[in-house]
ROSE-4610 file (N, C-alpha, C; in Angstrom, 1 decimal, always signed):
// ROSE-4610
residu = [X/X/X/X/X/X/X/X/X/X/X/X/X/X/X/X/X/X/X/X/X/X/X/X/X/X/X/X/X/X/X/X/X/X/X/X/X/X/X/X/X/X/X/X/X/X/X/X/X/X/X/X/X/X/X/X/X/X/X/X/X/X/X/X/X/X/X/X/X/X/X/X/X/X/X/X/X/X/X/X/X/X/X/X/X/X/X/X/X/X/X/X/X/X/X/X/X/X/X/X/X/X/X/X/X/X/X/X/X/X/X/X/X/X/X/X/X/X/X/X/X/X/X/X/X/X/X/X/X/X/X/X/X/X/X/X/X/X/X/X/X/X/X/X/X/X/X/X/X/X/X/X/X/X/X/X/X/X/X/X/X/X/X/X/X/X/X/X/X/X/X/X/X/X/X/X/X/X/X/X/X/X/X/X/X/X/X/X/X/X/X/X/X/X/X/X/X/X/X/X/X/X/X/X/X/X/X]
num = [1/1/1/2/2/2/3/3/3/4/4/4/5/5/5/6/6/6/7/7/7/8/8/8/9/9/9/10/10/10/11/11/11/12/12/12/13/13/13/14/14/14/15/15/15/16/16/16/17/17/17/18/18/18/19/19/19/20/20/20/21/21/21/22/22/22/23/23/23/24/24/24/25/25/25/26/26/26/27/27/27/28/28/28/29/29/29/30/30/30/31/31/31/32/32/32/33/33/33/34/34/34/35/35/35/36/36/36/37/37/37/38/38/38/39/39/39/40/40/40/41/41/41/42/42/42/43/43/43/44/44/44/45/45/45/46/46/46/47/47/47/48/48/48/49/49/49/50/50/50/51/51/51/52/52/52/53/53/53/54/54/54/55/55/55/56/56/56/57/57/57/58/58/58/59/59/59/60/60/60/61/61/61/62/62/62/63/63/63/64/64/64/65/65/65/66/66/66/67/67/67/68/68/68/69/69/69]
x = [+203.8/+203.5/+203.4/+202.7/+202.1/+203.1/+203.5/+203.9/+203.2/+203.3/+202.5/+200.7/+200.3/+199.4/+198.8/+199.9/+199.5/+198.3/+197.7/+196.7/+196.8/+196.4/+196.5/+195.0/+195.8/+195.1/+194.3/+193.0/+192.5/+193.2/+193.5/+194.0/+193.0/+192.4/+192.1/+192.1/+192.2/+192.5/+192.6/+193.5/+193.2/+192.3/+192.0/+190.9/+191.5/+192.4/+192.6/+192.9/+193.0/+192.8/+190.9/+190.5/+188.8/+188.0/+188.9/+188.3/+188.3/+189.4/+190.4/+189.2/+189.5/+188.3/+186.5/+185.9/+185.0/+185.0/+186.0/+186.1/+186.6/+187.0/+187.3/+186.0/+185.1/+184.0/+183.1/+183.0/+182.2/+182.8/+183.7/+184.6/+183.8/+183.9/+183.5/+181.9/+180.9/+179.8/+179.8/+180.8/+180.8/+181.1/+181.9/+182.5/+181.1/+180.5/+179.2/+178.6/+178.1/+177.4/+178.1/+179.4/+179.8/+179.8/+179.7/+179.6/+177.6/+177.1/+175.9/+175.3/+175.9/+176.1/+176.3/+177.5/+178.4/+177.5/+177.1/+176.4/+175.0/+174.5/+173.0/+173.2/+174.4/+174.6/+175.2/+176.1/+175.8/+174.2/+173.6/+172.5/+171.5/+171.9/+170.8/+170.1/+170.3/+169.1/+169.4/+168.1/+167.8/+168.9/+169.6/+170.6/+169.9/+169.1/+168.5/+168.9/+168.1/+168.1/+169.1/+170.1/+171.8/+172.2/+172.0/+172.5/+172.1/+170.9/+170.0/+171.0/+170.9/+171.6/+173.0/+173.6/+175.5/+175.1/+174.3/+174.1/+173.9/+173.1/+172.3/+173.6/+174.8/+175.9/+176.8/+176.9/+178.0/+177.3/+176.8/+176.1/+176.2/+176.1/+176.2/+177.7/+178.5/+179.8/+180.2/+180.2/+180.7/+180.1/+178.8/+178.2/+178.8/+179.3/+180.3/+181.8/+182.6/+183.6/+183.4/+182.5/+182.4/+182.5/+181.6/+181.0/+182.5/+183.6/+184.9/+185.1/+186.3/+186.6/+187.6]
y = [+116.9/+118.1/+119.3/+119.9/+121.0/+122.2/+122.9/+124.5/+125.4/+126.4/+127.7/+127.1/+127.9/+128.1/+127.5/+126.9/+125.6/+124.6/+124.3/+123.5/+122.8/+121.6/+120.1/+120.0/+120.2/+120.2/+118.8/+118.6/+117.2/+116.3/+115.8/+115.4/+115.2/+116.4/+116.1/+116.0/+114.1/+114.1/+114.9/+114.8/+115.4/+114.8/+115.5/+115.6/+114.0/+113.8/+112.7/+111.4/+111.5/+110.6/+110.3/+111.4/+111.2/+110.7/+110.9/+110.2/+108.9/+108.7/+107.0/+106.3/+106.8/+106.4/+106.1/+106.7/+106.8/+105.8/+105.6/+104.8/+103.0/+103.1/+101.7/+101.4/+102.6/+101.7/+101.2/+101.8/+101.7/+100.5/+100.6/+98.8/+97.6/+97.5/+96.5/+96.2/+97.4/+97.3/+97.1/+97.2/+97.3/+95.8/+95.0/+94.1/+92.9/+93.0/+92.3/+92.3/+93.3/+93.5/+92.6/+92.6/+92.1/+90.7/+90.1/+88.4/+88.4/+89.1/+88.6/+88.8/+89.3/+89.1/+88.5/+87.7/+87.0/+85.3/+85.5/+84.8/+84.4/+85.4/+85.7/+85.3/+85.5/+85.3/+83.9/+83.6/+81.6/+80.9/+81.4/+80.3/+81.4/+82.2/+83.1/+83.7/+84.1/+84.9/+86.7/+87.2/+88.6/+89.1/+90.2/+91.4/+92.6/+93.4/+94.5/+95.2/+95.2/+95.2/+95.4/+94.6/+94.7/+96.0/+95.7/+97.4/+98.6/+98.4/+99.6/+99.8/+98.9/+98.9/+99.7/+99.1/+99.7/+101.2/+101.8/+102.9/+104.0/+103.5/+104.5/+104.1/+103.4/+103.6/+104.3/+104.5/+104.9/+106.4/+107.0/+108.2/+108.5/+107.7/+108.0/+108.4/+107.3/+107.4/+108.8/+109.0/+110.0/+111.5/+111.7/+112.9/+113.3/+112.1/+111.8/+112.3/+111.8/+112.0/+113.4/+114.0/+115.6/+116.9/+116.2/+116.7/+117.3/+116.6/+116.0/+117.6/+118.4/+119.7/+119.5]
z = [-333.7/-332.9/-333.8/-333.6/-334.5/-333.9/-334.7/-334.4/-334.7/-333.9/-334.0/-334.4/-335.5/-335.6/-337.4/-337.5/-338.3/-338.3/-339.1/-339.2/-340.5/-340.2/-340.7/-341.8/-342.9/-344.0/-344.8/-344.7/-345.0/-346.1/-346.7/-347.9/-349.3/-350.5/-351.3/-352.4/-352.6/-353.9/-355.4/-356.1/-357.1/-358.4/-359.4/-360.2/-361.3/-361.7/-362.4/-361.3/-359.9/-358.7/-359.0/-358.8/-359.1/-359.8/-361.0/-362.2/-362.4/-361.7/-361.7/-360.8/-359.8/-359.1/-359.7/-360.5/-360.7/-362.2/-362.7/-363.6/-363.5/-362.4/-361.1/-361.2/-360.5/-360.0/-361.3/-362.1/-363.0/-364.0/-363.8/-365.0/-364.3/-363.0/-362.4/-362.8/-362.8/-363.3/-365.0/-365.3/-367.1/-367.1/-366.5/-366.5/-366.4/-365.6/-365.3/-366.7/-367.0/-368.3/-369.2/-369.7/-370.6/-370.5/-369.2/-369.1/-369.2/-368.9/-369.1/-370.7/-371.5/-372.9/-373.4/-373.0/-373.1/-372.9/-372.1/-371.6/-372.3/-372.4/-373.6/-375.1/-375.6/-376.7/-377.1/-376.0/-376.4/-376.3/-375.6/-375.9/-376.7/-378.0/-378.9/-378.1/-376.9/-376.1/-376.5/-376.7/-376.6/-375.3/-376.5/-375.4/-375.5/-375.7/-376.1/-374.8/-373.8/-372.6/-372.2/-372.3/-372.1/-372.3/-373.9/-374.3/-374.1/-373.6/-373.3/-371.8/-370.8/-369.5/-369.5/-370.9/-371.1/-371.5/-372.2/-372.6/-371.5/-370.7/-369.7/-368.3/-368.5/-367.3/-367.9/-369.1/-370.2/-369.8/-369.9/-369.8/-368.4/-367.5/-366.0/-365.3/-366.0/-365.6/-366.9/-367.7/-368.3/-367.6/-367.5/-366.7/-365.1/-364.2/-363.3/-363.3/-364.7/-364.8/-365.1/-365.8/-366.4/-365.0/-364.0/-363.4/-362.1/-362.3/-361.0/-361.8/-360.1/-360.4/-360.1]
C-alpha cells in the first residue's frame, strides 16, 4: 500500500548490469562462430568469411557496450 504521494519507481538497471547483458548475448553468437571454425578447419575448409563475420560482431557488440549510459 502506497502512502501519501509516493510513486513506484520502474526498476533500471544499472550500466555494468547492461553491459553484462549485452555481452551474454553476444558470447552465445561468438560461441557459434567459434564451432563453425572449428568445424571448417578439421576438414581444411576456407574460414575467411568466419573472420570477416567475428570482426564485424566484435565491432557491433563493442559500439553497444560504448553506447550503455
Amino acid at each position: 500500500m502506497l502512502c501519501g504521494s509516493q510513486a513506484i519507481t520502474p526498476y533500471e538497471p544499472t550500466k555494468a548490469e547492461k553491459i553484462a547483458d549485452i555481452k551474454k548475448y553476444y558470447d552465445s553468437r561468438f560461441e557459434t562462430l567459434e564451432q563453425m571454425v572449428l568445424r571448417r578447419r578439421l576438414i581444411n575448409g576456407d574460414i575467411t568469411d568466419l573472420q570477416e563475420q567475428y570482426k564485424k560482431l566484435n565491432q557491433e557488440m563493442l559500439a553497444k557496450v560504448k553506447a550503455v549510459k
